[in-house]
C-alpha positions in Angstrom: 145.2 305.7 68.4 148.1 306.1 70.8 149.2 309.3 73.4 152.0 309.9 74.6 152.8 311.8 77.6 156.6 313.1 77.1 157.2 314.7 80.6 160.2 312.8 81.1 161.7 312.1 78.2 163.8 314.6 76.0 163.9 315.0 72.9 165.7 311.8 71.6 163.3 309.8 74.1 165.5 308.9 77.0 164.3 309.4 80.7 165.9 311.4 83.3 164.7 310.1 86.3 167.0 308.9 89.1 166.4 305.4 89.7 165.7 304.3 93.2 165.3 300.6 93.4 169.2 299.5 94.1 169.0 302.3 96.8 165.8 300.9 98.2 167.2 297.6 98.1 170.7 298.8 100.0 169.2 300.5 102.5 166.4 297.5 103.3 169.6 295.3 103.7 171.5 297.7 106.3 167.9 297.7 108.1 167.9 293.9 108.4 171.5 293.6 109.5 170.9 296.4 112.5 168.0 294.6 113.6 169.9 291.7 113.9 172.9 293.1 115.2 171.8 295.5 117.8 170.6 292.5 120.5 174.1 291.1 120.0 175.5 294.3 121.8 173.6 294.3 124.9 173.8 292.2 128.0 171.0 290.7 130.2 172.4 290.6 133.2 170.8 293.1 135.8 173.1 295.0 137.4 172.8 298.2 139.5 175.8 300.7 138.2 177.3 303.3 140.2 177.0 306.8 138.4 179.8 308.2 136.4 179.9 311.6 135.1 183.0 311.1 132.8 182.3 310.7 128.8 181.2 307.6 128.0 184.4 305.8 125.1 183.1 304.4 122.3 182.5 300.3 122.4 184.1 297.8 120.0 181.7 295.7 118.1 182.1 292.6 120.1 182.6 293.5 123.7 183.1 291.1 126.3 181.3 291.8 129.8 182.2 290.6 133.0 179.6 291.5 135.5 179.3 290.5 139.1 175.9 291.1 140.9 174.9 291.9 144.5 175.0 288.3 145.9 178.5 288.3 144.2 177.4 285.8 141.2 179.6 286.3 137.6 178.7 286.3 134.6 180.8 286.4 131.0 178.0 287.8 128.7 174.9 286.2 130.2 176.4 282.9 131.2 177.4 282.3 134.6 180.5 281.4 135.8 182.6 280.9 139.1 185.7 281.9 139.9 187.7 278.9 138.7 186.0 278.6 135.6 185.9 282.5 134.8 189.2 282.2 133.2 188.7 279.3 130.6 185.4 281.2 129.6 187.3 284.3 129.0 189.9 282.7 126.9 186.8 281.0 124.8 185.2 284.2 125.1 188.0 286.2 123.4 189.5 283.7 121.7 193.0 283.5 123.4 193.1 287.2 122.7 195.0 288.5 125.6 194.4 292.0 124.4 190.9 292.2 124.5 189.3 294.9 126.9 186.9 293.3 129.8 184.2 295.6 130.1 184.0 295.0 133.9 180.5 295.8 135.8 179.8 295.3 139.5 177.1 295.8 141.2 177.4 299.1 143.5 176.9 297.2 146.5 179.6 295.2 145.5 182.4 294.7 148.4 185.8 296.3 147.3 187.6 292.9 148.2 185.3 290.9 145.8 185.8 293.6 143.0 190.0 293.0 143.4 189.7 289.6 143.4 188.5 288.9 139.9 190.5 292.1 138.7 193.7 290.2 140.7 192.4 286.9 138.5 192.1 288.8 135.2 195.8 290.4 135.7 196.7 286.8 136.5 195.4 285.3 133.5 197.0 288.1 131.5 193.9 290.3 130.5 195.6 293.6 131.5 192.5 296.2 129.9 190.0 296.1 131.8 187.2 298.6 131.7 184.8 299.5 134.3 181.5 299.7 133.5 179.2 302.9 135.1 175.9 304.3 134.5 176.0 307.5 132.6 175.0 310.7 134.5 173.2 313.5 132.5 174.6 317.2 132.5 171.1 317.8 134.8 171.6 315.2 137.2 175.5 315.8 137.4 175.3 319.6 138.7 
């Protein structure tokens, strides 16, 4: 003897329930790829960053980073480099890509002179977008 429980089915026994698994298995694939991907967008290197109150521009996926620290040592990413060789890890960096944006960040005690020097060598090179990197200000601290 059988029973049968029809709270799903209708009348010519099909089921009307949504099914979830394919969403499950979408959304456990966008998880993995974040995880993976949201290291890949940060840099190492620690660098104290003037404040800036402006609003912060939206980052491309790959951005390149150029930062200089307080005893004036470079880094592309979180390799170091010097001045001679900055250039030729740039153009590995961005792959020839002369219009790529250098996200530039200095430490703030950081002489002006050092900062236009490798600004002078990336305008040399041809890398003519450069973007300088600050530390974000909340509304609170701002005013």
């Amino acid at each position: 003897m059988a029973m049968s429980f029809n709270e799903n089915h209708d009348d010519n026994g099909e089921m009307h329930d949504i099914n979830v698994t394919p969403f499950i298995d979408v959304m456990l694939v966008l998880l993995i790829i974040f995880m993976v991907a949201a290291p890949l967008a940060t840099v190492d290197v620690k660098v104290n960053l003037p404040a800036s109150s402006s609003q912060p521009q939206p980052r491309p996926e790959k951005p390149i980073y150029l930062s200089v620290k307080a005893d004036k040592t470079m880094f592309i990413g979180n390799d170091e480099v010097t001045q001679e060789n900055m250039v030729n890890t740039l153009m590995a960096a961005t792959e020839g890509k002369k219009d790529t944006t250098i996200f530039f960040r200095a430490d703030k005690s950081v002489d002006y002179e050092t900062m236009m020097n490798v600004m002078d060598t990336l305008h040399q090179a041809g890398y003519l977008k450069i973007g300088l990197v600050g530390q974000e200000v909340t509304a609170a601290k701002a005013g």
